[in-house]
N, C-alpha and C positions, 0 to 999 in steps of 0.2 A: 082587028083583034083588040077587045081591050084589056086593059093595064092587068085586071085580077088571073085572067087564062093565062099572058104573057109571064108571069112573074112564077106560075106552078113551077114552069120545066127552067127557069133559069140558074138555077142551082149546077145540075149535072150538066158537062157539055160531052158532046162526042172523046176527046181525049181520055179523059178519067174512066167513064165507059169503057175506052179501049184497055187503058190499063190495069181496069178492075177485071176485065174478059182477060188478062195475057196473065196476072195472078190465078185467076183461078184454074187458066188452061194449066199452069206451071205447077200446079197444085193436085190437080188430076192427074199428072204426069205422073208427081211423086209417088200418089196411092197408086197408079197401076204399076209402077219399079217395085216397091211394096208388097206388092202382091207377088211377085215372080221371086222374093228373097225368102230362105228360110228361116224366119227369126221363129219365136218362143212365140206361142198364141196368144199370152198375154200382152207382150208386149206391142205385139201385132194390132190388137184389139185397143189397144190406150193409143197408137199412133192413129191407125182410120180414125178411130172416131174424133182425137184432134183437129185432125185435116178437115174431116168435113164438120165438125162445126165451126172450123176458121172460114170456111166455104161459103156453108151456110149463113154466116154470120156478114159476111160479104154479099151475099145473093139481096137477101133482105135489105141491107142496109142502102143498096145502090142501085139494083135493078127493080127494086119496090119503094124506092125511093121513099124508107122509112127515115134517113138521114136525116130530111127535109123537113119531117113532121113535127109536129108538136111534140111537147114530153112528155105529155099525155096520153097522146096517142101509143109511145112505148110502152109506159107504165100500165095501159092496160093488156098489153098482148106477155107482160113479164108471167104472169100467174100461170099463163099456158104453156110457157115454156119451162116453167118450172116441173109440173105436174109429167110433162113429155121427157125431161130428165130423170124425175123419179121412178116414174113405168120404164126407163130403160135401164136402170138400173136393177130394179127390182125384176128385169128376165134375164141379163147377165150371167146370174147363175145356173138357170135351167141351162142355159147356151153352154156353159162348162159339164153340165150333168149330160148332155145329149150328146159332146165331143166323148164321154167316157164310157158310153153305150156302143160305140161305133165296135162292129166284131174285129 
């Protein structure tokens, strides 16, 4: 094996992996308790979406081993992520206008 393949995967090791996998089990956890509580829909709707973009934000950063990357490499995936916050933002409301339809 030489030095440049060797030196990709030496960043993350088994460990970290486990305890980035036992956060996000713990995390999934929470949004299914969540789901079985009756809170207000708003409120409802502001906690999932924190969790899974703390989730999300986790996924990428360790199992796509974005961590690792250049800052370039982030800086160019930020635009996309911004555009995919504003498109969900921007149906938010329809999602409150179709809760109000319901007979």
């Amino acid at each position: 094996m030489n030095q440049a393949s060797g030196h990709a995967h030496s960043e993350g090791n088994v460990k970290l992996f486990l305890y980035v996998w036992f956060w996000l089990l713990a995390l999934t956890g929470v949004e299914v308790f969540l789901g079985y509580e009756h809170l207000e829909v708003k409120l409802m709707l502001i906690l999932l979406m924190g969790l899974s973009v703390v989730k999300a934000s986790l996924i990428i950063s360790y199992f796509m081993h974005l961590r690792y990357e250049r800052r370039g490499m982030a800086l160019t995936l930020m635009p996309a992520l911004v555009v995919v916050i504003t498109l969900m933002f921007m149906m938010f409301p329809d999602s409150f206008r179709l809760l109000q339809m319901r007979p």
